[in-house]
C-alpha positions in Angstrom: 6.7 -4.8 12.1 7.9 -1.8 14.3 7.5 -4.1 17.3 9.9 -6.7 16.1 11.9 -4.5 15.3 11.5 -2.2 18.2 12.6 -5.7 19.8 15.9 -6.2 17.5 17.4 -3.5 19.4 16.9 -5.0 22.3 19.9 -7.1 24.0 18.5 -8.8 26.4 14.9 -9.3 27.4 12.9 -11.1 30.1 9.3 -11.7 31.3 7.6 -13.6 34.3 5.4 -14.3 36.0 5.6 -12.9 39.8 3.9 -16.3 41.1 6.8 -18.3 39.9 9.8 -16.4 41.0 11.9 -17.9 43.9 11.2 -16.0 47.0 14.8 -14.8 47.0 14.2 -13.6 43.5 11.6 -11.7 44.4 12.2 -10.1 47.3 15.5 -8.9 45.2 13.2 -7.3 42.6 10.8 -5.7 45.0 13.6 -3.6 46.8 15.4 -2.6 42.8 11.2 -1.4 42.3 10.8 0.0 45.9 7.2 -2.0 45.7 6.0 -4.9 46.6 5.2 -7.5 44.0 1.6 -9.3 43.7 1.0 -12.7 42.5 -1.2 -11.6 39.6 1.9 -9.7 38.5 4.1 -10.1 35.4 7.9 -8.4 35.7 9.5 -7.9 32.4 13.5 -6.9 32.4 15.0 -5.5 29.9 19.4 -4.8 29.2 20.2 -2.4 26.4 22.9 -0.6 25.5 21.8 3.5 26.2 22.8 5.8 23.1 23.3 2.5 20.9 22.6 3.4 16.9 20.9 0.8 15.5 22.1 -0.7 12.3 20.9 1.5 8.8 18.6 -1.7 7.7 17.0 -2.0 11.2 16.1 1.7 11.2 14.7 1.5 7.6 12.8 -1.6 8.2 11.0 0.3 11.6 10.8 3.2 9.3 8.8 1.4 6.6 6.9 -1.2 9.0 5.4 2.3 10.8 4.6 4.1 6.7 2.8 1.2 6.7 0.8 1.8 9.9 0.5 5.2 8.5 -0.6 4.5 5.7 -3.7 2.1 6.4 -4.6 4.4 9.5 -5.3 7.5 6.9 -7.1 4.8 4.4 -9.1 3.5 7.1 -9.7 7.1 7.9 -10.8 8.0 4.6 -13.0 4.9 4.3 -15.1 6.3 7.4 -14.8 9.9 6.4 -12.9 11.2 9.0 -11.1 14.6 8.2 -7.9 15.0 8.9 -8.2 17.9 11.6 -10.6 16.1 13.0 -8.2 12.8 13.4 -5.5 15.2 15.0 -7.8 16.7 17.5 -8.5 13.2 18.6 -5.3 12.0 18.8 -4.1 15.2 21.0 -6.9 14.4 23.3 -5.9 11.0 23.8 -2.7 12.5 24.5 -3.6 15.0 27.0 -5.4 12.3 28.9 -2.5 9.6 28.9 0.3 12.3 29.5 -1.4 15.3 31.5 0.7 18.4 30.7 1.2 20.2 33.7 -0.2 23.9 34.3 
């Protein structure tokens, strides 16, 4: 649920594959990246609107579609007895490890 709506929000969205794009197309993209592109590549593009407010049903649908993640994550949590601290430390080291803090 949070994706789709995550994905309301959005104005605009596109995704392909690298392979298919027009030479043209893709040259254009690699010097807006300041890479080049491989074959085996997908680009996705999104437009949006910065500092838009999504409408008050939109937000409350995200904000129930993510209790529910919530929700089955601490049941499934409870089914394998996982204490809560113990949940937290594990998330903050997945953190840590995805987005290094520097020191």
């Amino acid at each position: 649920m949070p994706l789709a709506c995550y994905t309301l929000f959005m104005e605009s969205t596109s995704s392909v594959n690298v392979s298919d794009l027009p030479a043209s197309e893709r040259q254009t993209l690699e010097g807006m990246l300041g890479q080049h592109l491989s074959s085996d590549q997908r680009v996705f593009i999104m437009a949006y609107t910065p500092d838009a407010v999504p409408e008050k049903s939109l937000r409350e649908a995200a904000r129930a579609g993510l209790q529910e993640i919530f929700e089955k994550v601490d049941e499934r949590a409870k089914t394998h007895g996982i204490a809560p601290e113990e949940a937290e430390a594990a998330l903050e080291e997945a953190m840590q490890h995805v987005r290094p803090r520097g020191s």
